[in-house]
N, CA, C and O atoms as a printed pandas DataFrame, in Angstrom:
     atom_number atom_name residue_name chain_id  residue_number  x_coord  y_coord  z_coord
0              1         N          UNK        A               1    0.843   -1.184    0.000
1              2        CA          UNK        A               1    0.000    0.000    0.000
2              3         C          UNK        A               1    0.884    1.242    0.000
3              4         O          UNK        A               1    1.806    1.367    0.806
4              5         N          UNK        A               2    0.609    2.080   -0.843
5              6        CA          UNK        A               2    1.313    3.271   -1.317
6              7         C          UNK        A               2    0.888    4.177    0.569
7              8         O          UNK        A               2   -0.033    4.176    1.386
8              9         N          UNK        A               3    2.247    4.801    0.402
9             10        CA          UNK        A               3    2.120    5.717    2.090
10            11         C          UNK        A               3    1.313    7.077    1.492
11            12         O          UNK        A               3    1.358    7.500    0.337
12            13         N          UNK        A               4    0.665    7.551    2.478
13            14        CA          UNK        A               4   -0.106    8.739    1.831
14            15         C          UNK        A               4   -0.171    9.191    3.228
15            16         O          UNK        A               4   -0.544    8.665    4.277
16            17         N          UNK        A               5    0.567   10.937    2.733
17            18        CA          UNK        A               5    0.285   11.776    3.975
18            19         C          UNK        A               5   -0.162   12.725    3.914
19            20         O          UNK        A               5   -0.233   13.191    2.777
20            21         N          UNK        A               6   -0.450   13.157    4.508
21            22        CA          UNK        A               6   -1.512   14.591    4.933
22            23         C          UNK        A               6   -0.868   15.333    6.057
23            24         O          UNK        A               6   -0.447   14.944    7.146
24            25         N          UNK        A               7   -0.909   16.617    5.443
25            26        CA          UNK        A               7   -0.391   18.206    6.182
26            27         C          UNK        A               7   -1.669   18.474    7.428
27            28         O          UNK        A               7   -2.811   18.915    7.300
28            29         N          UNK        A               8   -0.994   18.049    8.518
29            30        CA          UNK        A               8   -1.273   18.927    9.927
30            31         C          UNK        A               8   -0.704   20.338   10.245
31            32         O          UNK        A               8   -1.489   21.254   10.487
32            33         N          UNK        A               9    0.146   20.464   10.250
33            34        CA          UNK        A               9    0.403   22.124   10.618
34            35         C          UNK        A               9    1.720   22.124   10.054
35            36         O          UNK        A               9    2.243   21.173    9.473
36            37         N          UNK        A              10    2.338   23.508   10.308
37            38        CA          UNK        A              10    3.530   24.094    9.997
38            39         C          UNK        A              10    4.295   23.247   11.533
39            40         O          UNK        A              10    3.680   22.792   12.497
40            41         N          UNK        A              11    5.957   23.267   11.274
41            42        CA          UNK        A              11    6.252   22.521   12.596
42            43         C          UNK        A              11    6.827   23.558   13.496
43            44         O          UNK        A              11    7.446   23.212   14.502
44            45         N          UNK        A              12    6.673   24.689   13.221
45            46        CA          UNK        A              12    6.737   25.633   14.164
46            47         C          UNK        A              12    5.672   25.782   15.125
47            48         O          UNK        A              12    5.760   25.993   16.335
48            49         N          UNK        A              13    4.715   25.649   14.443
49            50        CA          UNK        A              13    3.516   25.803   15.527
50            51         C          UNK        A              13    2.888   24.811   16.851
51            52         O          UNK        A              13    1.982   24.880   17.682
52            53         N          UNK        A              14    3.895   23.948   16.494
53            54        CA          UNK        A              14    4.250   23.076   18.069
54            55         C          UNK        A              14    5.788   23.196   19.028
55            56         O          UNK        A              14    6.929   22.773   18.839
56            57         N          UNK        A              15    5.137   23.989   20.106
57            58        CA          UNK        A              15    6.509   24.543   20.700
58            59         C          UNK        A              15    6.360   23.388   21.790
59            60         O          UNK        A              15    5.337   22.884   22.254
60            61         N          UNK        A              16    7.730   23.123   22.057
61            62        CA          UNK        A              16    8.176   22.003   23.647
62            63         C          UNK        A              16    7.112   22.262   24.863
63            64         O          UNK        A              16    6.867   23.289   25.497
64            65         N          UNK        A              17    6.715   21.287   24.926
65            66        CA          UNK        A              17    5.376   21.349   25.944
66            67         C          UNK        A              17    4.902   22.342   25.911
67            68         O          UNK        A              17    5.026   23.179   26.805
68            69         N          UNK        A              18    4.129   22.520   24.697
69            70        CA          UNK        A              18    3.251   23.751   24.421
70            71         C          UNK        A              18    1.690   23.064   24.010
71            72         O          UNK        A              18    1.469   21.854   24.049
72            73         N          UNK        A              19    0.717   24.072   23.629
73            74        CA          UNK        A              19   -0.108   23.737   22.905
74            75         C          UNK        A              19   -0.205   22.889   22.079
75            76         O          UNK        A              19    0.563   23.003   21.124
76            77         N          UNK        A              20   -0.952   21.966   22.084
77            78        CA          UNK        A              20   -0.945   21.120   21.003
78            79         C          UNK        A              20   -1.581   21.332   19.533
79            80         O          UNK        A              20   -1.217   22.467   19.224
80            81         N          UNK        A              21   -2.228   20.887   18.641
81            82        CA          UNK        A              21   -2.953   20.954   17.441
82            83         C          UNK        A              21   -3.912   19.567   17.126
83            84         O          UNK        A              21   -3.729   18.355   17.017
84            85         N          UNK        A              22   -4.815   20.334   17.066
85            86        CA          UNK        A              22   -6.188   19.210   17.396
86            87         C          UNK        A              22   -5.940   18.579   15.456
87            88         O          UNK        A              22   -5.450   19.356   14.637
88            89         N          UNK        A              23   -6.200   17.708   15.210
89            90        CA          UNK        A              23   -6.654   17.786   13.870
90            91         C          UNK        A              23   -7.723   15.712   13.677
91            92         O          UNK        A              23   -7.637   14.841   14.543
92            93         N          UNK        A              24   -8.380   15.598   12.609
93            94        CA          UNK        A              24   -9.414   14.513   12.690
94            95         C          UNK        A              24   -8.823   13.241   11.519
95            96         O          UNK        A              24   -8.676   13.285   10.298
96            97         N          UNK        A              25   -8.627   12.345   12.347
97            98        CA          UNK        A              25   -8.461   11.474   11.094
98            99         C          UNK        A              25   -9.543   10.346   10.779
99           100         O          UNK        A              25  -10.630   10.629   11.281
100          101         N          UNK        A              26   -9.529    9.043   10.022
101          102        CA          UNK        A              26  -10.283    8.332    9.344
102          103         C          UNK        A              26  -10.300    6.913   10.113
103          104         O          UNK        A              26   -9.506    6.039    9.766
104          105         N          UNK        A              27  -11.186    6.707   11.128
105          106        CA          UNK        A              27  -11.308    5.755   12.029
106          107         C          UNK        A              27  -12.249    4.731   11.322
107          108         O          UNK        A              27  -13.340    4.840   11.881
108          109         N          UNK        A              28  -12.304    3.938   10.502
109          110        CA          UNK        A              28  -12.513    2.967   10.099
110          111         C          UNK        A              28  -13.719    3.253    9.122
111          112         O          UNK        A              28  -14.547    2.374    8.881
112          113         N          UNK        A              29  -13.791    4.544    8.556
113          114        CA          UNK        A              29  -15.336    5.511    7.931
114          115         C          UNK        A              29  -15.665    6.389    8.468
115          116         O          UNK        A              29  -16.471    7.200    8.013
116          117         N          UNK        A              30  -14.881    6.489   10.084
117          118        CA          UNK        A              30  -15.629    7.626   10.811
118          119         C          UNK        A              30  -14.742    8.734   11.265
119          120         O          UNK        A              30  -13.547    8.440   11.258
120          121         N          UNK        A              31  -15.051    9.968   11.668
121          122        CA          UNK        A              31  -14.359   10.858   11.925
122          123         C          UNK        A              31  -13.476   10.668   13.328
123          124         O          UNK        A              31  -14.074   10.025   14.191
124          125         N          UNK        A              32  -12.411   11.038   13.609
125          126        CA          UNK        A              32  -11.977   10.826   15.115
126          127         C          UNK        A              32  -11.132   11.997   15.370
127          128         O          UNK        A              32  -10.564   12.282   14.315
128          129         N          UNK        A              33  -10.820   12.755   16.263
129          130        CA          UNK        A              33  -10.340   13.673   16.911
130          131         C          UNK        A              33   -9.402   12.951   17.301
131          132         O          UNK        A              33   -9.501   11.816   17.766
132          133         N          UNK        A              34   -8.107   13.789   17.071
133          134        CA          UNK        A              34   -6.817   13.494   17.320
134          135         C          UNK        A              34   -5.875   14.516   17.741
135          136         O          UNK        A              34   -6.617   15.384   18.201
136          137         N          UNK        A              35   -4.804   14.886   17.845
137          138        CA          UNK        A              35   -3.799   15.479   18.551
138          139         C          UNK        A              35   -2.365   15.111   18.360
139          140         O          UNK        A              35   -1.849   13.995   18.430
140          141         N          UNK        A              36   -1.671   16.600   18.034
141          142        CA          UNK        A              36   -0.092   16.444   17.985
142          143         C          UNK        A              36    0.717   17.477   18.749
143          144         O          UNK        A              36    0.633   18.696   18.603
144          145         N          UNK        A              37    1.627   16.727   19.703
145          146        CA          UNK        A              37    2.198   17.804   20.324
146          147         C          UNK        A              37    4.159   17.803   19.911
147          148         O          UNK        A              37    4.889   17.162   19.155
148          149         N          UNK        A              38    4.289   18.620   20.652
149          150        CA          UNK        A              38    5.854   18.254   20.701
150          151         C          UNK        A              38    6.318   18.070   22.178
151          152         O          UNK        A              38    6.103   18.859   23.098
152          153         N          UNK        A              39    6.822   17.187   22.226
153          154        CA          UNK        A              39    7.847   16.725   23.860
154          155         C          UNK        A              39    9.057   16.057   23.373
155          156         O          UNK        A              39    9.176   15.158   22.540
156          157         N          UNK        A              40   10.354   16.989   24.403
157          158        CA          UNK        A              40   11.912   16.024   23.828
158          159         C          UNK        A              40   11.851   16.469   22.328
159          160         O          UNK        A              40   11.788   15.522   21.544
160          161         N          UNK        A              41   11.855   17.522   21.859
161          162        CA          UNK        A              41   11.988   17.988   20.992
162          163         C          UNK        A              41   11.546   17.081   19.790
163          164         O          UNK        A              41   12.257   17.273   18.803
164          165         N          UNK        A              42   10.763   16.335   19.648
165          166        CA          UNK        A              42    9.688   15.257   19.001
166          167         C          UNK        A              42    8.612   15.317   18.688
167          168         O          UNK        A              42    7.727   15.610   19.491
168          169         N          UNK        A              43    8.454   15.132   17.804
169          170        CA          UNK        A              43    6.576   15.275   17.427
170          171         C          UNK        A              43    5.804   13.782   17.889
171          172         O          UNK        A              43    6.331   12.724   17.545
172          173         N          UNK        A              44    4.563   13.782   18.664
173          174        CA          UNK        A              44    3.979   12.998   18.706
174          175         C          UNK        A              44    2.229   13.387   18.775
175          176         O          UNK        A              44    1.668   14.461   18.991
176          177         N          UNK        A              45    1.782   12.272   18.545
177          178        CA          UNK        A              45   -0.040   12.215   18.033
178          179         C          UNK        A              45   -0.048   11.147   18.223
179          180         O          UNK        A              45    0.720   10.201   18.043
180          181         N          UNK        A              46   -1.582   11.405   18.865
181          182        CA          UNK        A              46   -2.200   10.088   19.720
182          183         C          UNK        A              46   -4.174   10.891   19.442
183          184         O          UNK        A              46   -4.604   12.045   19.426
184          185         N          UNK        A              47   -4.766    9.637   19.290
185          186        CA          UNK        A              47   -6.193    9.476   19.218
186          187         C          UNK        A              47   -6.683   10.807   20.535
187          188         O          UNK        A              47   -6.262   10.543   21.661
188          189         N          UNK        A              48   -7.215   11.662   20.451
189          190        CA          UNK        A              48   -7.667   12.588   21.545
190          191         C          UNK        A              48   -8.783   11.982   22.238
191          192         O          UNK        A              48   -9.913   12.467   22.176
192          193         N          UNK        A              49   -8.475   10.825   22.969
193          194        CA          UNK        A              49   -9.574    9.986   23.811
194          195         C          UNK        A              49   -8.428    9.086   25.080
195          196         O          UNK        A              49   -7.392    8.421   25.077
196          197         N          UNK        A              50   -9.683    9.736   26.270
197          198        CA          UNK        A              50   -8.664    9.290   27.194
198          199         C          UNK        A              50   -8.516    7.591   27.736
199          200         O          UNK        A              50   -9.534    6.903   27.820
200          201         N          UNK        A              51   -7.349    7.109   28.031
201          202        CA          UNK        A              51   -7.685    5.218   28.236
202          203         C          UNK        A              51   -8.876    5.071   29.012
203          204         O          UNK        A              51   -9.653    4.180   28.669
204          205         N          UNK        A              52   -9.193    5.874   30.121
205          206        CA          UNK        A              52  -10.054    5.713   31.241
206          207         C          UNK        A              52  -11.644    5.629   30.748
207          208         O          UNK        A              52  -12.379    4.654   30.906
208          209         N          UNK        A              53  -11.939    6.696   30.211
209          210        CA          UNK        A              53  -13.076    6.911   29.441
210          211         C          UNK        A              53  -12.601    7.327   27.998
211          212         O          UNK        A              53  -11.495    7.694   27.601
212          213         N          UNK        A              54  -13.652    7.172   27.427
213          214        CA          UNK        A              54  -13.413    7.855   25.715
214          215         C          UNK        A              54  -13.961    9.300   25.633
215          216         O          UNK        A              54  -15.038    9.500   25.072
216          217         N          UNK        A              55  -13.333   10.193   26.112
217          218        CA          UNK        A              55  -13.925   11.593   26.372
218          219         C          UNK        A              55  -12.507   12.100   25.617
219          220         O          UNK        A              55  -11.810   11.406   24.878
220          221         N          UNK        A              56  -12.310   13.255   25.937
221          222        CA          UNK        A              56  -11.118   14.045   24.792
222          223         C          UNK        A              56  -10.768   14.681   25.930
223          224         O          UNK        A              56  -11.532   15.072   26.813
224          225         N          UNK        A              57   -8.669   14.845   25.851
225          226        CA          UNK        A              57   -8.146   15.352   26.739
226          227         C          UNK        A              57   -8.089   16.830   26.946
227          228         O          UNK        A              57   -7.923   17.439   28.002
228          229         N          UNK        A              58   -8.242   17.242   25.861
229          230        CA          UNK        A              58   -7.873   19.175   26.376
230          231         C          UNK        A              58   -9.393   19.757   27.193
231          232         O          UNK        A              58  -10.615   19.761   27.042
232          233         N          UNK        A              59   -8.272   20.236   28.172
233          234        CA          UNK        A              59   -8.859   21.574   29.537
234          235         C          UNK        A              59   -9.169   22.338   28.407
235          236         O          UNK        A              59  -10.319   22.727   28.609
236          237         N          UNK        A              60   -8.797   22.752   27.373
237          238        CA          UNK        A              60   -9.041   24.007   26.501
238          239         C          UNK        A              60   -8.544   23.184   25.353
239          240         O          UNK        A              60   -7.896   22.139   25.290
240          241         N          UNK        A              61   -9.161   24.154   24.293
241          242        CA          UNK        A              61   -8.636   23.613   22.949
242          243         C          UNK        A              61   -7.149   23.500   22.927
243          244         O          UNK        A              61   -6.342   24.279   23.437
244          245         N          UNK        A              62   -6.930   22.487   22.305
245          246        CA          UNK        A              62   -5.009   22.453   22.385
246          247         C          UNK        A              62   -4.479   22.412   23.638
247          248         O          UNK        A              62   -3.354   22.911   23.585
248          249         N          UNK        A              63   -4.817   21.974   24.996
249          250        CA          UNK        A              63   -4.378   22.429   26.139
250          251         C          UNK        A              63   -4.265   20.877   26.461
251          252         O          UNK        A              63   -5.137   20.258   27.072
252          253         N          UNK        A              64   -2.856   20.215   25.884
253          254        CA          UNK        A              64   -3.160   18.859   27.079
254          255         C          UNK        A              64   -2.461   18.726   27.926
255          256         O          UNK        A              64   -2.736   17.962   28.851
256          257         N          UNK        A              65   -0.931   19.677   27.863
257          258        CA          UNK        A              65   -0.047   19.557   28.854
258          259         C          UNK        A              65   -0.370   19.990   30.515
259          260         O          UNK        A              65   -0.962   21.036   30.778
260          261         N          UNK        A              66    0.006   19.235   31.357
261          262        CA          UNK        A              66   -0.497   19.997   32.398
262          263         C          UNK        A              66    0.917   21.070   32.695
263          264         O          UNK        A              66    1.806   21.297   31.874
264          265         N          UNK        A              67    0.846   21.488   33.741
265          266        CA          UNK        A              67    1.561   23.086   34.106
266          267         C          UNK        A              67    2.616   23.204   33.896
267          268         O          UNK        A              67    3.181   24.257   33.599
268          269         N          UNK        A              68    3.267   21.747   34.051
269          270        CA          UNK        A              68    5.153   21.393   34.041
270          271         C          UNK        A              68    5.627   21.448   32.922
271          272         O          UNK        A              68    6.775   21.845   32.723
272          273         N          UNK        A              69    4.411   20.858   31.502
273          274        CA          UNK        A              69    4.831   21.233   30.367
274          275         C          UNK        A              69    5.373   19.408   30.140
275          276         O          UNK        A              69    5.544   19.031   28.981
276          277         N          UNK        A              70    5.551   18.637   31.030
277          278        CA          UNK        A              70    6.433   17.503   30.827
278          279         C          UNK        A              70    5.173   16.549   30.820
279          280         O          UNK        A              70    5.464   15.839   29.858
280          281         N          UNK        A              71    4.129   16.147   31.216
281          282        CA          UNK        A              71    2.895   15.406   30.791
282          283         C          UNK        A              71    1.761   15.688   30.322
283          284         O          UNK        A              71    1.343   16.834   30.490
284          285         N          UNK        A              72    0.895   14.638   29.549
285          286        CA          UNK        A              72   -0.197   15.283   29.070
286          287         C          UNK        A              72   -1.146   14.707   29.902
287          288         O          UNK        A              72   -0.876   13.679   30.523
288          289         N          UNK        A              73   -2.373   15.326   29.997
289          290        CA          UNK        A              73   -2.931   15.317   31.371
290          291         C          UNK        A              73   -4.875   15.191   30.962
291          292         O          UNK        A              73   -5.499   15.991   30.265
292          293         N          UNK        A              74   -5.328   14.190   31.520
293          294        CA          UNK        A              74   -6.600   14.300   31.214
294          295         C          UNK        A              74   -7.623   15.459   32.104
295          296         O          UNK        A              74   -7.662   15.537   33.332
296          297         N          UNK        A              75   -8.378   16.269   31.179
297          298        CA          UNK        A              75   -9.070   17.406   32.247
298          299         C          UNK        A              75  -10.172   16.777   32.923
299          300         O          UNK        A              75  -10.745   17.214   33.921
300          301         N          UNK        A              76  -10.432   15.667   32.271
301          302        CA          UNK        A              76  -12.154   15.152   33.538
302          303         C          UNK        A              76  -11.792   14.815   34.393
303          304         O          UNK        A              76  -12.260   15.247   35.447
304          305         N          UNK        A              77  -10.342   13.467   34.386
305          306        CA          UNK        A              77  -10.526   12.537   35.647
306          307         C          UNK        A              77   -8.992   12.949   36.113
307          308         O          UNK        A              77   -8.720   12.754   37.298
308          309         N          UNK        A              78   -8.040   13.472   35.306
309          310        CA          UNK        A              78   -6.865   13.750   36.093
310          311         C          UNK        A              78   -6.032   12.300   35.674
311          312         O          UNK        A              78   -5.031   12.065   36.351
312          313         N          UNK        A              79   -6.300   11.574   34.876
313          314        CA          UNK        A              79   -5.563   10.720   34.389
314          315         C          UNK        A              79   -4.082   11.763   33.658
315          316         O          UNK        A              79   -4.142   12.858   33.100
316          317         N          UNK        A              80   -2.867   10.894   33.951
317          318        CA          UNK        A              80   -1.703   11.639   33.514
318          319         C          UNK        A              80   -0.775   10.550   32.606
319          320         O          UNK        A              80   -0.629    9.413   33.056
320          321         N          UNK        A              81   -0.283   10.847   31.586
321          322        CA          UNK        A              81    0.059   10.131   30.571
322          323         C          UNK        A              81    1.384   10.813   29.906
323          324         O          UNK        A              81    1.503   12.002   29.613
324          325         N          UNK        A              82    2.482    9.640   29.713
325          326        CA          UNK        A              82    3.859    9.891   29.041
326          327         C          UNK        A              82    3.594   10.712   28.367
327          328         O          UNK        A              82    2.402   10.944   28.566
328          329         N          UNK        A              83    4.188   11.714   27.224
329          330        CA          UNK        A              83    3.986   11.979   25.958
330          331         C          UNK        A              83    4.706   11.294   25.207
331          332         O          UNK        A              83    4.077   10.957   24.204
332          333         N          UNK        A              84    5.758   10.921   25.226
333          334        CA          UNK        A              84    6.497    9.970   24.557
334          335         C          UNK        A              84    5.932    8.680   24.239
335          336         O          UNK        A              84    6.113    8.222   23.111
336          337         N          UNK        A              85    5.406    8.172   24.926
337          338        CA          UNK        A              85    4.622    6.783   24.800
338          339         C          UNK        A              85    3.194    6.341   24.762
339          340         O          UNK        A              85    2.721    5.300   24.305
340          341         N          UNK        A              86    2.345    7.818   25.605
341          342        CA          UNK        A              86    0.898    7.395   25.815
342          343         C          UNK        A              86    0.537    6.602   26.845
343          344         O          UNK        A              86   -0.647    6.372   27.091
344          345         N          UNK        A              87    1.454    6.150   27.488
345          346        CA          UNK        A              87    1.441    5.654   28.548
346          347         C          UNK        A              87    0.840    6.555   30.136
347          348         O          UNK        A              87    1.192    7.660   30.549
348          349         N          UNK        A              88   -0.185    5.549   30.751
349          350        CA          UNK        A              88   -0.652    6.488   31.688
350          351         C          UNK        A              88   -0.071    5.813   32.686
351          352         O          UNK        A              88   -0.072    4.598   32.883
352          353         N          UNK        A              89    0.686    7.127   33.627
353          354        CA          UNK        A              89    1.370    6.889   34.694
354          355         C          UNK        A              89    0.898    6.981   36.155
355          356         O          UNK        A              89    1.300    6.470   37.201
356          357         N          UNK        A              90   -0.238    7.932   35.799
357          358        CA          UNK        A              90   -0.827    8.097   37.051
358          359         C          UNK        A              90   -2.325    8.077   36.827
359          360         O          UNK        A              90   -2.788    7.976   35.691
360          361         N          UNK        A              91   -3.046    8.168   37.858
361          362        CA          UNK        A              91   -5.202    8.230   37.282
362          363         C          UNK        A              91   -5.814    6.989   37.980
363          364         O          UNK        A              91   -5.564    6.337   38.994
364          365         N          UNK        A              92   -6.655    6.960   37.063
365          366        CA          UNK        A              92   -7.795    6.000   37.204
366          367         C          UNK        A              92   -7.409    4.645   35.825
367          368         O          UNK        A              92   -7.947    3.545   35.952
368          369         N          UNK        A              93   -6.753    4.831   34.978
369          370        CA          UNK        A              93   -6.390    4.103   33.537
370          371         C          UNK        A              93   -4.741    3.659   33.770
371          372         O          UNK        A              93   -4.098    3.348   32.767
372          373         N          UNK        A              94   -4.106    3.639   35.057
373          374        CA          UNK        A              94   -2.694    3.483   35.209
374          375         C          UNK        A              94   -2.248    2.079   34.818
375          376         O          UNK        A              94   -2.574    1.006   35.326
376          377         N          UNK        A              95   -1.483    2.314   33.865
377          378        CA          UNK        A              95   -1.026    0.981   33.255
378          379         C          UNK        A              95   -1.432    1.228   31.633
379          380         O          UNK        A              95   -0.570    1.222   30.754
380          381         N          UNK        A              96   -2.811    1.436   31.372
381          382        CA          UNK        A              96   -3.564    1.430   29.439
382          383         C          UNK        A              96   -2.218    2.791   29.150
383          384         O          UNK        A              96   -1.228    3.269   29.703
384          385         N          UNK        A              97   -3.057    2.932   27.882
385          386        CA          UNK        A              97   -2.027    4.410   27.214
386          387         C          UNK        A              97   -3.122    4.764   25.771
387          388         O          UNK        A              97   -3.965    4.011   25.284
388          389         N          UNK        A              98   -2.737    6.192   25.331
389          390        CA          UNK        A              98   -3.534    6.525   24.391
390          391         C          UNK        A              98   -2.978    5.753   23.372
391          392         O          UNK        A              98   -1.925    5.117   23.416
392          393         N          UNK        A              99   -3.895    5.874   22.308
393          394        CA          UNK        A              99   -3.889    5.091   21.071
394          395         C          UNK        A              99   -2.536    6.354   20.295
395          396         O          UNK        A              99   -2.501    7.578   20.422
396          397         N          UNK        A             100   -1.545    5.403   19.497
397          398        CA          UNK        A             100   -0.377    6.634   18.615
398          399         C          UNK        A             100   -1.045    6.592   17.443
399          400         O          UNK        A             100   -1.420    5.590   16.834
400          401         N          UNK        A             101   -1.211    8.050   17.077
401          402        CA          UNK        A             101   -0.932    8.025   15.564
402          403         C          UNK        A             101    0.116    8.114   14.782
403          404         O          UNK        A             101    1.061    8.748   15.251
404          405         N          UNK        A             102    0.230    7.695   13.790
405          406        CA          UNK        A             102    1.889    7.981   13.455
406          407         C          UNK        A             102    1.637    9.153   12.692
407          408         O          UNK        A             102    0.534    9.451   12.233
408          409         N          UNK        A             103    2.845    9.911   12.547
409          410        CA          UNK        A             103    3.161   11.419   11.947
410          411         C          UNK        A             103    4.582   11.319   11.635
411          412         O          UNK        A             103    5.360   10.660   12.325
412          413         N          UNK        A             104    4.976   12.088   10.415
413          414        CA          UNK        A             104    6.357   12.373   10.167
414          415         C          UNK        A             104    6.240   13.895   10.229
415          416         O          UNK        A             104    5.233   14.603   10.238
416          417         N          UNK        A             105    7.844   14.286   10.280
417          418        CA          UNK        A             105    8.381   16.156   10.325
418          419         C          UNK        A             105    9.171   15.706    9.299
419          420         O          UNK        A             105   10.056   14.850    9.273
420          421         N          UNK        A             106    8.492   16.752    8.071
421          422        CA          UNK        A             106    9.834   16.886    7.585
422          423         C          UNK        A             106    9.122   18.399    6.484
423          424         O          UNK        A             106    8.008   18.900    6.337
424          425         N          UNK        A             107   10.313   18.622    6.001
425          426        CA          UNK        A             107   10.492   20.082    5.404
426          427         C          UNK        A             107    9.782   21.470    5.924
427          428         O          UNK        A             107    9.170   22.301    5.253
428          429         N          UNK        A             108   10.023   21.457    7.146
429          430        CA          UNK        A             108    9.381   22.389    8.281
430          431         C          UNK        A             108    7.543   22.231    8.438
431          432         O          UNK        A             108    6.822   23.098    8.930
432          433         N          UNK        A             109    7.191   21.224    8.015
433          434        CA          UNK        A             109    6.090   20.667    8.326
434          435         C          UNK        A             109    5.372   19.208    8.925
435          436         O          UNK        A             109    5.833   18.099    8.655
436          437         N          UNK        A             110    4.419   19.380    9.601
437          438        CA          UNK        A             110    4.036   17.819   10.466
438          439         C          UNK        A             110    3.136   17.477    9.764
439          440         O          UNK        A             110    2.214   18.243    9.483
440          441         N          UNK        A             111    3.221   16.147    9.296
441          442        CA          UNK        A             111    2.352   14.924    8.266
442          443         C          UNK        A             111    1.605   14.233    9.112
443          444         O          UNK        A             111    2.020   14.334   10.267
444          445         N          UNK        A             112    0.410   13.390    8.954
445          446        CA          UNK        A             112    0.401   12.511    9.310
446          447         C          UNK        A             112    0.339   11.654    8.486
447          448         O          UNK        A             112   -0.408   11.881    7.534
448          449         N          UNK        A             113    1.070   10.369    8.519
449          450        CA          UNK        A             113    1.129    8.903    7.696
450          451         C          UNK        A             113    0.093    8.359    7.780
451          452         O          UNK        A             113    0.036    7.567    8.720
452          453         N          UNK        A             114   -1.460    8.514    6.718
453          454        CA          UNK        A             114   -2.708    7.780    6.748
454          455         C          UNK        A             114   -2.628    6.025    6.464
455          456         O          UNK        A             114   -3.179    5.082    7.033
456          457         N          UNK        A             115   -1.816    6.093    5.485
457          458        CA          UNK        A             115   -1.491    4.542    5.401
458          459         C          UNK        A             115   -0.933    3.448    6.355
459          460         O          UNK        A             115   -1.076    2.236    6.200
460          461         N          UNK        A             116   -0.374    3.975    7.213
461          462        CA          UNK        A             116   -0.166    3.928    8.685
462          463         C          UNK        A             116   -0.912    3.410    9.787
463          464         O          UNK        A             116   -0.731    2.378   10.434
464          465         N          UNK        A             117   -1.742    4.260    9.886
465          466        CA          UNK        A             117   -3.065    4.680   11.100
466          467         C          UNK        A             117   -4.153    3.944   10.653
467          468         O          UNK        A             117   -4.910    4.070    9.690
468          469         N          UNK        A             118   -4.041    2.927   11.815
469          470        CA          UNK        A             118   -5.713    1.978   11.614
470          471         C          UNK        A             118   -5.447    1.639   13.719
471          472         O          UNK        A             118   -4.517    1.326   14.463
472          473         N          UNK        A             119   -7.115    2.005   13.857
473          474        CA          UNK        A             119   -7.674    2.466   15.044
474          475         C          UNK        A             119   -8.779    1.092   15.050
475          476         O          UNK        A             119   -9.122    0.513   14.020
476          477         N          UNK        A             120   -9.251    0.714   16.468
477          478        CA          UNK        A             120   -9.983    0.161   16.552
478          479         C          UNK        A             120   -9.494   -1.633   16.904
479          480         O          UNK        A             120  -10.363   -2.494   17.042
């Protein structure tokens, strides 16, 4: 299967535990809310649904980091999760982890790899 990617943002517009960028990909026919941040100077994206419940992590649009800037943080239940891995370290879901999407950086822009990404 031929790789096919699609433009999420400019890669400036994800600063080190900053705001993230919401964007929707193709969950088996259906729409899904997703998310890319940068941590460790890395781009990562993960399904915007938390292990605990299937609710969506941002306190605010784009807001998943909590204060330290070093985890991403669920706003309902306080579930707290790697960014590097999706892994939840602390909460009510300790042990699950968010679903990854895969994404590439390259030529000062963030992709995501659709050929890649199968959910469910």
């Amino acid at each position: 299967m031929a790789e096919k990617q699609r433009l999420i943002c400019d890669a400036s517009a994800l600063a080190e535990g900053g705001r993230g960028i919401r964007f929707t990909v193709d969950d088996h026919g259906h729409p899904a809310a997703a998310f890319a941040i940068r941590y460790d100077n890395k781009v990562y994206a993960y399904l915007n649904s938390c292990a605990h419940v299937p609710i969506e992590l941002d306190w605010m649009e784009g807001e998943f980091f909590d204060r330290s800037g070093l985890y991403l943080i669920c706003a309902t239940h306080g579930a707290t999760y790697d960014p590097a891995t999706g892994q939840c370290i602390m909460g009510p879901c300790k042990g699950q982890r968010l679903t990854p999407v895969t994404v590439e950086e390259h030529g000062g822009n963030v992709y995501i790899v659709e050929s890649e990404n199968k959910y469910g």
